[in-house]
N, C-alpha and C positions, 0 to 999 in steps of 0.2 A: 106136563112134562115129568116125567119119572126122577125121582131123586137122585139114582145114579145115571141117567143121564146127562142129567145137570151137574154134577159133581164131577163125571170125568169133561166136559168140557171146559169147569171153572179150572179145572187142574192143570189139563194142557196147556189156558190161556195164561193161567200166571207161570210152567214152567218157561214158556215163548218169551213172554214179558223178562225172565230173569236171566233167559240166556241171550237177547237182545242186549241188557241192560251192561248184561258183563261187557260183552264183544264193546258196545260204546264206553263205557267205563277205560277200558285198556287203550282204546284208540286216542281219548283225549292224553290219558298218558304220556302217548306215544305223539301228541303233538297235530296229530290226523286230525282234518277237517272234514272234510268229505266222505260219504257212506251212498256206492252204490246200493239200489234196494232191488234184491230179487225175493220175489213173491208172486204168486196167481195172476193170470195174465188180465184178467178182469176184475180185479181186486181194486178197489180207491182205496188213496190215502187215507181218509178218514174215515172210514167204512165202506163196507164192502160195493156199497150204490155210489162213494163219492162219485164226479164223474173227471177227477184230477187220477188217472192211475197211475201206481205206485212201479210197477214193475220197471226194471231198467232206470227208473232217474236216478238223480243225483242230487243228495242233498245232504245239508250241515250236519252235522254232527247233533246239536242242537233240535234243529226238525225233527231227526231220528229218535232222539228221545223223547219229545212229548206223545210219538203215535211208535214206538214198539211195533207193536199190530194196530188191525181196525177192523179185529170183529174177533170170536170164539172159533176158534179151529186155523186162525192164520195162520197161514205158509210164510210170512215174512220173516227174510232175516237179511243184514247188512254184509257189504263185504267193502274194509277201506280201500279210500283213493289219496294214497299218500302223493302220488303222483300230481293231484289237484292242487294248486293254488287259488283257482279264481271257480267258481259254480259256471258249469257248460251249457 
């Protein structure tokens, strides 16, 4: 693999990682538990072959921050569910 191609995807994946980290960082603030995840429709939570997909769930705050993404070039990003109380 070419070293600029390796570079711009480590670049992408830690800008995704810091713009994920913010959006979660504010929401705990803000008291939010829950984070819809929209991302690639074939996408797993923990990589892109999990066979748990990520798109559309609903999960902690918490979950959201140990898997940011789940692979180089993710589409994931979170949007709160202040509305949540209890995981659906």
């Amino acid at each position: 693999m070419p070293v600029q191609v390796w570079a711009g995807a480590a670049t992408l994946a830690k800008s995704a990682v810091a713009y994920n980290a913010g959006t979660l960082n504010r929401c705990r603030e803000l008291g939010v538990r829950f984070m819809e995840v929209f991302d690639g429709s074939g996408c797993g939570w923990t990589s892109h072959s999990d066979i748990d997909k990520a798109n559309g769930t609903i999960r902690t705050v918490e979950e959201a921050a140990g898997w940011p993404i789940s692979h180089p070039r993710c589409l994931r990003a979170f949007g709160p569910r202040p509305d949540l109380t209890d995981p659906v």
